[in-house]
ROVO-579685 format. One record per residue (C-alpha): residue number from 1; x, y, z. Coordinates in steps of 0.5 Angstrom, whole numbers, always signed. Example, Ala and Ser with C-alpha at 12.3 -4.5 7.8 and 13.67 -1.06 7.14 Angstrom:
BEGIN
+-------+-------+-------+-------+
| palum |    px |    py |    pz |
+-------+-------+-------+-------+
|     1 |   +25 |    -9 |   +16 |
|     2 |   +27 |    -2 |   +14 |
+-------+-------+-------+-------+
// end
This chain:
BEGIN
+-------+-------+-------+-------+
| palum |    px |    py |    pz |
+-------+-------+-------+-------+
|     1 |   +11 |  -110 |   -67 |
|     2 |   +12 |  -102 |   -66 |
|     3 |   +19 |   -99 |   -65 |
|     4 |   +22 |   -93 |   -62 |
|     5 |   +26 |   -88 |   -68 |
|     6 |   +33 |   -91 |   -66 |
|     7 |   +30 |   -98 |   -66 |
|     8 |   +28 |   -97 |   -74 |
|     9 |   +34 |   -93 |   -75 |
|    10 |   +39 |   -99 |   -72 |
|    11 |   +35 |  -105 |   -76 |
|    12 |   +36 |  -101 |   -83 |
|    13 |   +43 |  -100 |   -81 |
|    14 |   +45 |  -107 |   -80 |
|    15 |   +40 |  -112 |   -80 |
|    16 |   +41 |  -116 |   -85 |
|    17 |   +38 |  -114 |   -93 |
|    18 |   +36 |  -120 |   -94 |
|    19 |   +31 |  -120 |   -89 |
|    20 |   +29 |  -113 |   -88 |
|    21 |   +28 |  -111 |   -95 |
|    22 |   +23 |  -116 |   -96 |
|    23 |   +20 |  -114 |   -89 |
|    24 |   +19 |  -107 |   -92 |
|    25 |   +17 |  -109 |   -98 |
|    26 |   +11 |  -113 |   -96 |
|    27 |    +7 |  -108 |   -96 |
|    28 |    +9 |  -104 |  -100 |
|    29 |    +8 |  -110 |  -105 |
|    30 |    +1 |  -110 |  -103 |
|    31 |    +0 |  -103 |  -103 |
|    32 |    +2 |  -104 |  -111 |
|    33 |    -1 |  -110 |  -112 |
|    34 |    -8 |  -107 |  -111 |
|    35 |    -7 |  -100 |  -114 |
|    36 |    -6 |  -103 |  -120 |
|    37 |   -12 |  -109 |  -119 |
|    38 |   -17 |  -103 |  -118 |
|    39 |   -14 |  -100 |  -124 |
|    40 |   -15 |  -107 |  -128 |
|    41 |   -23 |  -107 |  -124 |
|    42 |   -24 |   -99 |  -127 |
|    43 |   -22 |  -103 |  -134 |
|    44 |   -25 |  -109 |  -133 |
|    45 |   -33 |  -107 |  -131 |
|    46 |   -32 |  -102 |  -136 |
|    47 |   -30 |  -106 |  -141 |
|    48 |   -37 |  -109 |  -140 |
|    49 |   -41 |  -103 |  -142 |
|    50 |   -37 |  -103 |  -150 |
|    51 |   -31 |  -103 |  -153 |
|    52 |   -31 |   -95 |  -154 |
|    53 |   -32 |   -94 |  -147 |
|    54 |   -26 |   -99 |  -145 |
|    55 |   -22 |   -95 |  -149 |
|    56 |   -24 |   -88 |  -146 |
|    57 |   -20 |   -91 |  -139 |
|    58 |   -14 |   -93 |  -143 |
|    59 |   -15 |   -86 |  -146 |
|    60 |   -16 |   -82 |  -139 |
|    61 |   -11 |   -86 |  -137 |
|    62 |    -5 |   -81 |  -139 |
|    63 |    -8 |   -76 |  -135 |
|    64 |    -9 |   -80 |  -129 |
|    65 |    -1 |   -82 |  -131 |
|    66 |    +1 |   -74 |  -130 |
|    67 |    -3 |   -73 |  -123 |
|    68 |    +1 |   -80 |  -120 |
|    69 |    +8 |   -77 |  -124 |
|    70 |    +8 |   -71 |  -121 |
|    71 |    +6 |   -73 |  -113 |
|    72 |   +11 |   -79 |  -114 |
|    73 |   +16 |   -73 |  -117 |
|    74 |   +14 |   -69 |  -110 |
|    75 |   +13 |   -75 |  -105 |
|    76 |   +20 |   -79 |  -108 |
|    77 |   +24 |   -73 |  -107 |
|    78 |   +21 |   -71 |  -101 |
|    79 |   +21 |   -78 |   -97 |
|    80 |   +29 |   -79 |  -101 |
|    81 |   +31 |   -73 |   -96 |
|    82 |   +27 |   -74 |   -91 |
|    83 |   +31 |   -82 |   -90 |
|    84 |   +37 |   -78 |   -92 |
|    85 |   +36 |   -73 |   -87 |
|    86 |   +34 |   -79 |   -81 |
|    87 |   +39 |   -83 |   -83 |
|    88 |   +44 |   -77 |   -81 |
|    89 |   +41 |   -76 |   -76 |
|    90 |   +37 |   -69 |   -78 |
|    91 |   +30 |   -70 |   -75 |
|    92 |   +28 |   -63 |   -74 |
|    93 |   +30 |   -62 |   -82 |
|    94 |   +26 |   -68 |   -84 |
|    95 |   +20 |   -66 |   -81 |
|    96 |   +21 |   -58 |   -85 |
|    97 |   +21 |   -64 |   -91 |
|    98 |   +15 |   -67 |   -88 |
|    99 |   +10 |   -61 |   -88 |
|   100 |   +13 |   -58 |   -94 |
|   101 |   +12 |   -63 |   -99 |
|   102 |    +5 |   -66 |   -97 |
|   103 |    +2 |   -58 |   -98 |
|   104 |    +5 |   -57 |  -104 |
|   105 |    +3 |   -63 |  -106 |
|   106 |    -4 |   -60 |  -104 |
|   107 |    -3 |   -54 |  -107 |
|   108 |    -1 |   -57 |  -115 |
|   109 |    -7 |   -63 |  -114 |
|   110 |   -13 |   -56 |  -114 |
|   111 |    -9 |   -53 |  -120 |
|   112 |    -9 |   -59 |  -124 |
|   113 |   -17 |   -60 |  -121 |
|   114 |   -18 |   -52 |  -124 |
|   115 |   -15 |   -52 |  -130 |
|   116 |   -16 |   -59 |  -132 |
|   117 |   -24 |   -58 |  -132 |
|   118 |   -23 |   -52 |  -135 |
|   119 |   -19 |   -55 |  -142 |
|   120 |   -23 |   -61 |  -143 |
|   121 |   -26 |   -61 |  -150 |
|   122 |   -18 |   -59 |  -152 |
|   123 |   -15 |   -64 |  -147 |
|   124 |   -20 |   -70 |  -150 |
|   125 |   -17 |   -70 |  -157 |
|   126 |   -10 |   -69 |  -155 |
|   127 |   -10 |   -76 |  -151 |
|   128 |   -11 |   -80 |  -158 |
|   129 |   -19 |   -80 |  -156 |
|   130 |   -23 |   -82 |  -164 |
|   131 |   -30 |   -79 |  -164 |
|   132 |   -33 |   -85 |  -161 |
|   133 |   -29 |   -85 |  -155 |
|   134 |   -29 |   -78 |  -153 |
|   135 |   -36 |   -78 |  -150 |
|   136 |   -34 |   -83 |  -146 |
|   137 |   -27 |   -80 |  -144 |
|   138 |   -30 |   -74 |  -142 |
|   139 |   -34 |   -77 |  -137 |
|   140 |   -29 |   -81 |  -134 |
|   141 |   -24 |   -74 |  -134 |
|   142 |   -28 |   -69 |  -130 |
|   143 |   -29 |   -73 |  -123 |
|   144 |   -21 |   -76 |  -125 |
|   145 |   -19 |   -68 |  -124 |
|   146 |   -23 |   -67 |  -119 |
|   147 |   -20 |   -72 |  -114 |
|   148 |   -13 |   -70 |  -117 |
|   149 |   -12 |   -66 |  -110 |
|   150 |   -13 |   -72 |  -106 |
|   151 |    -9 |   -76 |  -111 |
|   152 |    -3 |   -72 |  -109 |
|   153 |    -4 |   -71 |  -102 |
|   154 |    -5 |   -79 |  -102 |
|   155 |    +2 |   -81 |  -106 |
|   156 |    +6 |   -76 |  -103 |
|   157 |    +5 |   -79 |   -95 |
|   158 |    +4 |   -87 |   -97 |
|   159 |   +12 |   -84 |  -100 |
|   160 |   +14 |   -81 |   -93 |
|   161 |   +10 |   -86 |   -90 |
|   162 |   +14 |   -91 |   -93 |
|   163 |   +22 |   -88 |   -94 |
|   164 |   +22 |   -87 |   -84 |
|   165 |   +21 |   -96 |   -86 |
|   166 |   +14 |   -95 |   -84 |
|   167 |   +10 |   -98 |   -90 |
|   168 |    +5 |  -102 |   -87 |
|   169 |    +2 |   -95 |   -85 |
|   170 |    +2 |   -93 |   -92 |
|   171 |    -1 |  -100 |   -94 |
|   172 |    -7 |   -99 |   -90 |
|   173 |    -9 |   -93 |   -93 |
|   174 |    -8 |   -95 |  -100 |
|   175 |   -11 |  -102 |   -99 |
|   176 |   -18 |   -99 |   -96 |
|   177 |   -18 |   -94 |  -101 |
|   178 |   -17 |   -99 |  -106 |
|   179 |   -22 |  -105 |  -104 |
|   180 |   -27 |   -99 |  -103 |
|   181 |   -25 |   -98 |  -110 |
|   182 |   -27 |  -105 |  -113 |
|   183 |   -34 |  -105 |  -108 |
|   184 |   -36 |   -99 |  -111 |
|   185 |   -35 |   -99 |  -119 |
|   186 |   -41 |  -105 |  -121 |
|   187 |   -45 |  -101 |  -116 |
|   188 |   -44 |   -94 |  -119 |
|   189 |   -43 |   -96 |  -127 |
|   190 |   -49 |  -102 |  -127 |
|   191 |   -56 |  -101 |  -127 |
|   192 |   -60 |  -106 |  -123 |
|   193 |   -61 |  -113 |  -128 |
|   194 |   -54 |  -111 |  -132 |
|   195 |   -49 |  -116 |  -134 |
|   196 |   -43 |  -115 |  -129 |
|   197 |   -38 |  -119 |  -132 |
|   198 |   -38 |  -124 |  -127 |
|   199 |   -43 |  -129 |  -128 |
|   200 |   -48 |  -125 |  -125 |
|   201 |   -53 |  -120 |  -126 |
|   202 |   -53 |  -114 |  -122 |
|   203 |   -58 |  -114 |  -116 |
|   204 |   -58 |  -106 |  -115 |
|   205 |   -54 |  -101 |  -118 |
|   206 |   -54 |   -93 |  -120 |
|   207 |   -53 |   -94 |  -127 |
|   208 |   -48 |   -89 |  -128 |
|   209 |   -43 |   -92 |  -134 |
|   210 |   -36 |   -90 |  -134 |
|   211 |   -38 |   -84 |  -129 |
|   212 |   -39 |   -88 |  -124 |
|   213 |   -33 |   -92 |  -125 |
|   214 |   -30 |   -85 |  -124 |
|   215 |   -34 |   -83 |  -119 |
|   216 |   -32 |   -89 |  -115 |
|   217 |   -24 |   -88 |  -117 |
|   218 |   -25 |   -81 |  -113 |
|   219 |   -29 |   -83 |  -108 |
|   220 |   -24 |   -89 |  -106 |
|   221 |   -17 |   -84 |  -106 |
|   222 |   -21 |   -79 |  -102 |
|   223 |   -22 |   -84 |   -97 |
|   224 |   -15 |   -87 |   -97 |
|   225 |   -13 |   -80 |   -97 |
|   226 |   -16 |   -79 |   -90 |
|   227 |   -14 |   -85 |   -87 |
|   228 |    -7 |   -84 |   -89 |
|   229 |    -6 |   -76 |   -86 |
|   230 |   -10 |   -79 |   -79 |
|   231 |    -3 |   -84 |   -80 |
|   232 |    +1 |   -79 |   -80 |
|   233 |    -2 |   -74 |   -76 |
|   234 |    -4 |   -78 |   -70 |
|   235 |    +1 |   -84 |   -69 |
|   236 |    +7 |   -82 |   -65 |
|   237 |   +12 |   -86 |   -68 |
|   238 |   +11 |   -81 |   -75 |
|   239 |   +13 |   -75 |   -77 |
|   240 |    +7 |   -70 |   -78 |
|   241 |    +4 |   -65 |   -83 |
|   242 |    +2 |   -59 |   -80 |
|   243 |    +3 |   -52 |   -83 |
|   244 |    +7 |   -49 |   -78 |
|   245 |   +12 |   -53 |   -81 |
|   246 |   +11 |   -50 |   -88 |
|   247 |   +17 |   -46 |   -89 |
|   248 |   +20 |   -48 |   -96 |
|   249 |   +25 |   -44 |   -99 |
|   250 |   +29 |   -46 |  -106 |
|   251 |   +34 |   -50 |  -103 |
|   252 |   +29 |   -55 |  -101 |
|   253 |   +24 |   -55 |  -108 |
|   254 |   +32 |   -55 |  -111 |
|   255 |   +32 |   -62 |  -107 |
|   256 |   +26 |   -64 |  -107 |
|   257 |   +25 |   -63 |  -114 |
|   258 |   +32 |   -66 |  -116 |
|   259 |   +31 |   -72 |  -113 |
|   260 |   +25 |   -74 |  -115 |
|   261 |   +26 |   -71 |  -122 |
|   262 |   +26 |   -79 |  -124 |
|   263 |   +20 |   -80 |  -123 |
|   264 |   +17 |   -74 |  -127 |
|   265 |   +20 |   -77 |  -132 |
|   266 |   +19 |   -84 |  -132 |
|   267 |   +11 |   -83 |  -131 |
|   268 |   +11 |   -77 |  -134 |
|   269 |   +14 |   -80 |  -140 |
|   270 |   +10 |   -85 |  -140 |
|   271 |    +4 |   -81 |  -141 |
|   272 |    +6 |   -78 |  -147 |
|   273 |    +8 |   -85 |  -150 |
|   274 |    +1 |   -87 |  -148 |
|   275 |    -2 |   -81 |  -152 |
|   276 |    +3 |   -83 |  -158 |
|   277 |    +1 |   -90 |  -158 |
|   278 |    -7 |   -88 |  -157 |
|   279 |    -6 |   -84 |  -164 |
|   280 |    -2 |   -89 |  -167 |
|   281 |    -7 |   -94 |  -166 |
|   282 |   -12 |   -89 |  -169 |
|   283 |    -7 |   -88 |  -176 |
|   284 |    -5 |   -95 |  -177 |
|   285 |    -9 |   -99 |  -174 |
|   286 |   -15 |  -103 |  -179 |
|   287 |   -20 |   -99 |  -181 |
|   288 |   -25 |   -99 |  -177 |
|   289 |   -21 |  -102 |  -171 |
|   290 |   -18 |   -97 |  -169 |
|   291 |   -23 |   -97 |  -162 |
|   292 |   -21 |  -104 |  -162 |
|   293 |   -13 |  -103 |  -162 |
|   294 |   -14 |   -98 |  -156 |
|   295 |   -19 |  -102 |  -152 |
|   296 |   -13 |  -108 |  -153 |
|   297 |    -8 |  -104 |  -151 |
|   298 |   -11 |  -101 |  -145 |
|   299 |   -12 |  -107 |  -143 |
|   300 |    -6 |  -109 |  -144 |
|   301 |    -2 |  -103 |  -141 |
|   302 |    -6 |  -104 |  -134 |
|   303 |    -5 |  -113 |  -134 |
|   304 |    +3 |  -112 |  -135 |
|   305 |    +4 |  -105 |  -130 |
|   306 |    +0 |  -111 |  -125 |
|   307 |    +6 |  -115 |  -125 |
|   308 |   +11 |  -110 |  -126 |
|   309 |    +7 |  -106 |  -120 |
|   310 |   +10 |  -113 |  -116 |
|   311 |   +18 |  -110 |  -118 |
|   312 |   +15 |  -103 |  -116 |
|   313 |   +14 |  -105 |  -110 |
|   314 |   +19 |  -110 |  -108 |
|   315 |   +24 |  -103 |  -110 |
|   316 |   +20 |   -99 |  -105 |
|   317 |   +23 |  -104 |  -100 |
|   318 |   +29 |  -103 |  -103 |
|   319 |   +29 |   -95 |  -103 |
|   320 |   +28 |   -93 |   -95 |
|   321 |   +35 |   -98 |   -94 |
|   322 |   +38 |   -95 |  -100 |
|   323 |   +37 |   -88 |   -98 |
|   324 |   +38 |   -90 |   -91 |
|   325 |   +45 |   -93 |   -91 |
|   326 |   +48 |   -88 |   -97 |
|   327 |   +46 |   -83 |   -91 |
|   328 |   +50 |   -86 |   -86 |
|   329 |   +56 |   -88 |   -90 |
|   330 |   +56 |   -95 |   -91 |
|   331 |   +56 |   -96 |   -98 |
|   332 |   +58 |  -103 |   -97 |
|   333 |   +52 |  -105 |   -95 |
|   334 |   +48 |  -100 |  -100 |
|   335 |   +51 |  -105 |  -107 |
|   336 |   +49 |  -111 |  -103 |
|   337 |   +42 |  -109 |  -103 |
|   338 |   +42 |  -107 |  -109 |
|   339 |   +44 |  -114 |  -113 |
|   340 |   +40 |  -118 |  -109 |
|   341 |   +34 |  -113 |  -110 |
|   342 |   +36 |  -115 |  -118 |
|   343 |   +36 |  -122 |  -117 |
|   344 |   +30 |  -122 |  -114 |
|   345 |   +27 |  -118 |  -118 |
|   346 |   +28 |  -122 |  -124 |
|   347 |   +26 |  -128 |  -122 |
|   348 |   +20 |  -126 |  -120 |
|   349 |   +19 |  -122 |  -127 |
|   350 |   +21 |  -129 |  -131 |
|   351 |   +16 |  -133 |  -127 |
|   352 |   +10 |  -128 |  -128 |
|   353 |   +12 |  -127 |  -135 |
|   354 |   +12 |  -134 |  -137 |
|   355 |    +6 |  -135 |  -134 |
|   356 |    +3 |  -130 |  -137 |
|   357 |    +5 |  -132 |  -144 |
|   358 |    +2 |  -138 |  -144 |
|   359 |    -4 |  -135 |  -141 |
|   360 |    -5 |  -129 |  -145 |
|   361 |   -10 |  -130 |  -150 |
|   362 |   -16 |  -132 |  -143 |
|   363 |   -13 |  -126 |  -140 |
|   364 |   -15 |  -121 |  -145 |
|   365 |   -22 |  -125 |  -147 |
|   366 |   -23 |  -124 |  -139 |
|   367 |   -23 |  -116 |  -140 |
|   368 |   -27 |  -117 |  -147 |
|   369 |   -30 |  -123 |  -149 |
|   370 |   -35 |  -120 |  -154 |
|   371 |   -30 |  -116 |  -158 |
|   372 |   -26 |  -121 |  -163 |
|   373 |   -22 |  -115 |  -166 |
|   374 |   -20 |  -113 |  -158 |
|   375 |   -18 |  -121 |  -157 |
|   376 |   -13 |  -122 |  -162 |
|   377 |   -10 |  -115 |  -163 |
|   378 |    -8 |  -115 |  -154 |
|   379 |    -7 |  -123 |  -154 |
|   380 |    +0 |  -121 |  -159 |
|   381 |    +1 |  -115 |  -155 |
|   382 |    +1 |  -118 |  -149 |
|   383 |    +6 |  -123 |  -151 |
|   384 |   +10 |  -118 |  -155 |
|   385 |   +11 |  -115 |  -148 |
|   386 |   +12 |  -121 |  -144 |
|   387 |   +18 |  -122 |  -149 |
|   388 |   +23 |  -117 |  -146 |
|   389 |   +19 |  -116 |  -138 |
|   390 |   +24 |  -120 |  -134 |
|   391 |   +29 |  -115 |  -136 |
|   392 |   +26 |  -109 |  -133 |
|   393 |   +28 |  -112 |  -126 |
|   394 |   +35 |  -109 |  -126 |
|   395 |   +32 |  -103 |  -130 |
|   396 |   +27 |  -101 |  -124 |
|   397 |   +32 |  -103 |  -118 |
|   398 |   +38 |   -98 |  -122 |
|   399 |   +33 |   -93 |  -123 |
|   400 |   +31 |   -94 |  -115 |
|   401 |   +38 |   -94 |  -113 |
|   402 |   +40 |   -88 |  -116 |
|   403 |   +34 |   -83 |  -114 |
|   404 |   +35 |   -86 |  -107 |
|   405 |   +43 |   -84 |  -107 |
|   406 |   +41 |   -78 |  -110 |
|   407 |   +44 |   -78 |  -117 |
|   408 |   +37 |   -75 |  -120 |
|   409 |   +41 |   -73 |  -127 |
|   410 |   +43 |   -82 |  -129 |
|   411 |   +36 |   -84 |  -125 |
|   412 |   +32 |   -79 |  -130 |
|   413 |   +35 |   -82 |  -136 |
|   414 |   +34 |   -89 |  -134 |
|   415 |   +28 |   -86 |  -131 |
|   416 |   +26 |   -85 |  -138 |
|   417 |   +29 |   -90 |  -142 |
|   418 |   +23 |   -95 |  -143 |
|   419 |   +18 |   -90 |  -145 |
|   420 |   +21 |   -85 |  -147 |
|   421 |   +28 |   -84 |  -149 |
|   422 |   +27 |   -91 |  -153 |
|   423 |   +20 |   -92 |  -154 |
|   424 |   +17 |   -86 |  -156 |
|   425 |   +22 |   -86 |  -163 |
|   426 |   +20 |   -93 |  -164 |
|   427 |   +13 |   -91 |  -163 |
|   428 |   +13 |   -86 |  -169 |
|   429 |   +17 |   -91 |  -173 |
|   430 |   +16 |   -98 |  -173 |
|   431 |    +8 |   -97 |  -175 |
|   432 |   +10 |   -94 |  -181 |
|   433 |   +14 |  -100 |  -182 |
|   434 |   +11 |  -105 |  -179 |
|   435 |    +4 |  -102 |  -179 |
|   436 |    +0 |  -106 |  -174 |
|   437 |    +6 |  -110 |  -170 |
|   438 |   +10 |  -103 |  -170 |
|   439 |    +5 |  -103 |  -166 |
|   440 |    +6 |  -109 |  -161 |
|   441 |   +13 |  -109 |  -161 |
|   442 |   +15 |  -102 |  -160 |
|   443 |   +15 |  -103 |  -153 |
|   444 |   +20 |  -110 |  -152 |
|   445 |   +24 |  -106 |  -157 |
|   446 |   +25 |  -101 |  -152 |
|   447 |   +26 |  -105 |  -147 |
|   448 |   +33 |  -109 |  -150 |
|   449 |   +35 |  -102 |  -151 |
|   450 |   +34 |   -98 |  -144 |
|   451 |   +38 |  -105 |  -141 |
|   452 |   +44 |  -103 |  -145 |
|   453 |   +44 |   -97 |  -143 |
|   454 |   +42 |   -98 |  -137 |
|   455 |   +48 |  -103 |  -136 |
|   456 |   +53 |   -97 |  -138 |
|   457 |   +51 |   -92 |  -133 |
|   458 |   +51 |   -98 |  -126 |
|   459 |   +57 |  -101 |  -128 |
|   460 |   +61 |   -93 |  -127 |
|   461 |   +57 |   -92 |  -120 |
|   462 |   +58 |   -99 |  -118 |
|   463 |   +65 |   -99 |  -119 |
|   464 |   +65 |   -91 |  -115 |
|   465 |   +62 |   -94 |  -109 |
|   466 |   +67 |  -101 |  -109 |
|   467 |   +73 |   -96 |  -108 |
|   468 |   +69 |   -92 |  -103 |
|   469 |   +71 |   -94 |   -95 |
|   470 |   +65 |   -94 |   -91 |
|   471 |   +65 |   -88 |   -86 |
|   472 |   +66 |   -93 |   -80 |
|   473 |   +71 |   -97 |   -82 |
|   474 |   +75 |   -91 |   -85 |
+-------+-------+-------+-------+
// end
């Protein structure tokens, strides 16, 4: 059911956050869920082609960590204002956001399209590729930074998309990009006669390997892309992009750039850890398994961002009705949704997480049956991570909560606890340590640490706002 602004401005300021959150995060939570799967879909029918081929996505995977950190730095901080600025009733300035966010998304995603295709053969190795992966991570890479500008501008308005409460909008365009994703990788990568992993052989097919995957990947971002600008541009209930409101100024970019700092550093983080984690395998692995234990661990990075993406996108539901009510005063009402987004969040974490715990050993043999070495090292990886996972719920509900209120200085260092602040340090010493399992447990060590610290920093912003009155009432 279509609602005026007023309308959708009135539900987010007093129906009740038990039911407008979840009804905000349905598709948000879709929307994530089959982002995620498409990814998982690139590394499962890659992983059938060889295990240097599945570990070239893991590898590649970073790069494609740093495009999505940068446009959530740019589509976080812009919609956060925007939500901010409606709440407070400033449309006109919401919409100079609007434009201003979506068209240096743009600009930015075509300089890293240029200057990524230009540093390839120095950017491979960075990312932790082993001789025998690189050809195949370069494959992968070249089409990923072509479709980097589609990427930005797809990111940056399924975020302003979902921070007026129109999420369902952005779902759309980030569902059909997805599935289309899924239906083109075994067409693109297999050729006619080939053993798709599915228990069938493929019919017909282009043959082109782990550039087909890439292919596919940006052929479905453009077309999610599209959809989404003709949602913002065409529907009367959204605000439009158009470059006669493009007037930025510093001021604005300090805003933007603020508020989505946080997710800069938890994404942007997450990247350097991937790279880490990538030249750990390769130092201190086996010898001979170094392939294996980066295939595993992209496996596994991709299956537990699956169930974390359910949290993700729950806390995007969350997010507009933060900002929303934060703009308007009612602080109340804001550390309401905030605790009942947490319990949520852990429950759903526990439920999933135990499932997976006991399931994990077909999980990581459904990705790559052929390659024992890959089984064993992702199966006590996996459940390394599933230890510590029903913590991340109050992790990545404090780190929301604070971007949507504007505190980008704790909503960074929370934003990059997990995998930065915490897990970069164990990465470069429980190997040495531990050798193998230094490996698989840096990230669980990571977790127990963040939520300390996490707990810290909540607790003093939580206590601020139970002595704030809300605007109303004072």
């Amino acid at each position: 059911m279509k609602m005026s602004p007023s309308e959708r401005s009135r539900m987010m300021l007093t129906a009740p956050v038990s039911r407008i959150i979840p009804r905000l995060a349905v598709p948000t939570i879709i929307s994530m869920l089959i982002t995620t799967i498409y990814n998982m879909a690139d590394t499962f029918f890659v992983s059938q082609l060889s295990t240097e081929a599945s570990g070239a996505v893991g590898v590649v995977f970073s790069v494609m960590a740093i495009i999505q950190a940068i446009s959530f730095t740019i589509g976080m901080g812009t919609g956060a204002n925007v939500s901010q600025l409606l709440g407070a009733g400033k449309d006109e300035e919401a919409r100079t956001y609007c434009s201003v966010g979506f068209f240096t998304a743009i600009g930015v995603g075509t300089l890293i399209m240029i200057i990524g295709n230009l540093s390839m053969d120095f950017i491979i190795p960075l990312l932790g590729a082993t001789d025998t992966i690189a050809p195949y991570a370069k494959q992968y890479a070249m089409y990923i930074f072509y479709a980097a500008p589609f990427m930005m501008g797809s990111f940056v308005l399924n975020n302003m998309l979902r921070f007026q409460g129109l999420a369902t909008y952005g779902m759309l365009g980030i569902t059909t990009g997805g599935i289309l994703n899924m239906v083109l990788d075994p067409i693109f990568i297999f050729s006619p006669g080939a053993d798709t992993g599915l228990g069938f052989a493929m019919p017909f097919g282009l043959g082109l390997g782990t550039a087909g995957a890439a292919i596919a990947t940006a052929l479905s971002q453009a077309a999610s892309f599209f959809i989404l600008l003709l949602q913002s541009n065409l529907r009367r209930d959204t605000i439009s992009v158009t470059p006669r409101r493009f007037h930025p100024t510093k001021a604005m970019y300090g805003r933007i750039f603020y508020t989505g700092l946080p997710s800069l550093g938890r994404q942007g983080i997450a990247s350097i850890s991937t790279i880490l984690l990538n030249n750990a395998c390769v130092a201190f692995a086996a010898p001979g398994a170094q392939d294996a234990a980066i295939a595993a661990m992209s496996i596994v990075s991709r299956f537990v961002m699956f169930i974390n993406s359910t949290v993700i996108g729950f806390g995007q539901g969350f997010q507009p009705v933060c900002s929303f009510n934060y703009g308007a005063g009612k602080y109340s009402r804001v550390r309401q949704a905030f605790w009942f987004c947490v319990k949520v969040s852990t429950i759903i974490l526990l439920v999933l997480g135990v499932g997976a715990f006991i399931f994990a050993e077909p999980i990581i043999t459904v990705f790559r049956r052929e390659d024992p070495a890959v089984i064993a090292f992702g199966t006590t990886a996996l459940r390394f991570h599933l230890t510590t996972i029903p913590l991340w719920g109050f992790i990545v509900m404090s780190n929301m909560f604070t971007q949507s209120i504007g505190d980008g200085l704790r909503s960074t260092i929370i934003s990059v606890s997990r995998q930065g602040l915490f897990l970069i340090p164990a990465l470069l010493l429980l190997p040495r340590i531990l050798g193998e399992t230094g490996i698989q447990a840096a990230q669980p060590v990571a977790d127990v640490l963040a939520l300390t610290m996490t707990m810290v920093i909540i607790r003093k912003i939580l206590q601020k706002f139970k002595a704030m009155p809300d605007k109303e009432a004072a």
